[in-house]
N, C-alpha and C positions, 0 to 999 in steps of 0.2 A: 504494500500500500504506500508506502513512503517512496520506495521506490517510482511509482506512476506519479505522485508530488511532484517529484525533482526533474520527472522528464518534463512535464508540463512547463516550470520554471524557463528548465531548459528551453522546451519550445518557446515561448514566451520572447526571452531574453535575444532568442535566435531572431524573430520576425523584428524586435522591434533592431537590433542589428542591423538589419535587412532594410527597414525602412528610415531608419537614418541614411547607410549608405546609398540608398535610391536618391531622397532627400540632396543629399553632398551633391550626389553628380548633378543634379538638377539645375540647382544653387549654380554650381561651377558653369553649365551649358549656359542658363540666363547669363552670368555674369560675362561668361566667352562671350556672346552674342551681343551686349551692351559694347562689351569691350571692338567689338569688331564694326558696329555701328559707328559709332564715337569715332574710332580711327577714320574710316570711309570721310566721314564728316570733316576730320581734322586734313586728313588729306587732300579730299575737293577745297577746301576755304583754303590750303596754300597753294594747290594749283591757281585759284584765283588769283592770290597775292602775286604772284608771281609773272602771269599775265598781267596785271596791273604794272606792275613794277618795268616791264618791259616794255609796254605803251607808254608809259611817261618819258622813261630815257632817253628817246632820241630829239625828243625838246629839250634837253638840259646840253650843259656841256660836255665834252669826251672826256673828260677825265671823272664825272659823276655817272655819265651813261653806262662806264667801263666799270666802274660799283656797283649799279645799276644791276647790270650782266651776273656778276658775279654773286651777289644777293637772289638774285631771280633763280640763278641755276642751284644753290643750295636750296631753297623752297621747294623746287621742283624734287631735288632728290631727298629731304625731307615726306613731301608730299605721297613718294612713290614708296618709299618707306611703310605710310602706316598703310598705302594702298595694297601693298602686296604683301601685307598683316605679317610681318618680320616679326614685332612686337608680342608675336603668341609667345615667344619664347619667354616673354616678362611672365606671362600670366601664369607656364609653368613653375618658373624659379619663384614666385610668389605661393603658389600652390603647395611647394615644397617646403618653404620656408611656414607656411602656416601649420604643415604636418608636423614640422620639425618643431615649434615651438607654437603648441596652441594657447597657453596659457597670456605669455607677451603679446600673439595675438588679437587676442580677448578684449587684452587692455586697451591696448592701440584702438581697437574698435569702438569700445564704449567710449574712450577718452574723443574721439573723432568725433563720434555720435553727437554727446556731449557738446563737444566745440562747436559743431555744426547747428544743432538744435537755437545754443545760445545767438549765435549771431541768426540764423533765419526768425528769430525771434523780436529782433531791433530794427 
C-alpha cells in the first residue's frame, strides 16, 4: 500500500516535471521569436538610417560625404547583422548562463522588474 503512495508521488512529481519543462521551452520559443522580431525591426530602421545617410552626402562636402560613406556602410553591416539573426547565438549563451546560475538570475529579474515597474510608473 505504501508502496502505490510513492509511485503516485512519483507520478505526480514526474508530470509536473514534464510541465515545467514544456512551460521552459515555451517561454524560450516566445522569447526567440520577440527576440527575432525586434532584430528584423532593428535591422530595417538601420537599413533606413543608412539610406538616409547616403542621400544627404552628396550635398555636403567630400570630406563629410566620405564619413558619410563610411557611417552608412557600418549601418548597413550592422543592419545585416540582426537581419541574418547572428544574435541567436546571445540568446543561447544567455540561456546557459541562466541554467548555470538561476538563483542571480532570479535577482537580476525581479531587480529589473522592479526598476522597470518604478519608472513606467512616473
Amino acid at each position: 500500500m505504501e508502496h502505490n503512495g510513492s509511485d503516485r508521488v512519483s507520478d505526480k512529481v514526474r508530470d509536473l516535471a514534464s510541465q515545467v519543462g514544456e512551460r521552459a521551452g515555451s517561454a524560450r520559443e516566445q522569447a526567440s521569436e520577440a527576440a527575432r522580431r525586434t532584430a528584423a525591426r532593428v535591422g530595417d530602421q538601420m537599413k533606413t538610417a543608412a539610406e538616409r545617410v547616403r542621400q544627404t552626402g552628396p550635398r555636403v562636402e567630400a570630406v563629410v560625404h566620405s564619413t558619410a560613406e563610411t557611417i552608412a556602410d557600418r549601418l548597413d553591416r550592422g543592419g545585416a547583422y540582426f537581419r541574418e539573426r547572428q544574435y541567436e547565438q546571445l540568446i543561447d549563451k544567455a540561456t546557459r548562463y541562466i541554467r548555470q546560475n538561476p538563483v542571480t538570475s532570479l535577482i537580476v529579474g525581479v531587480v529589473s522588474g522592479l526598476l522597470l515597474a518604478r519608472k513606467v510608473r512616473r
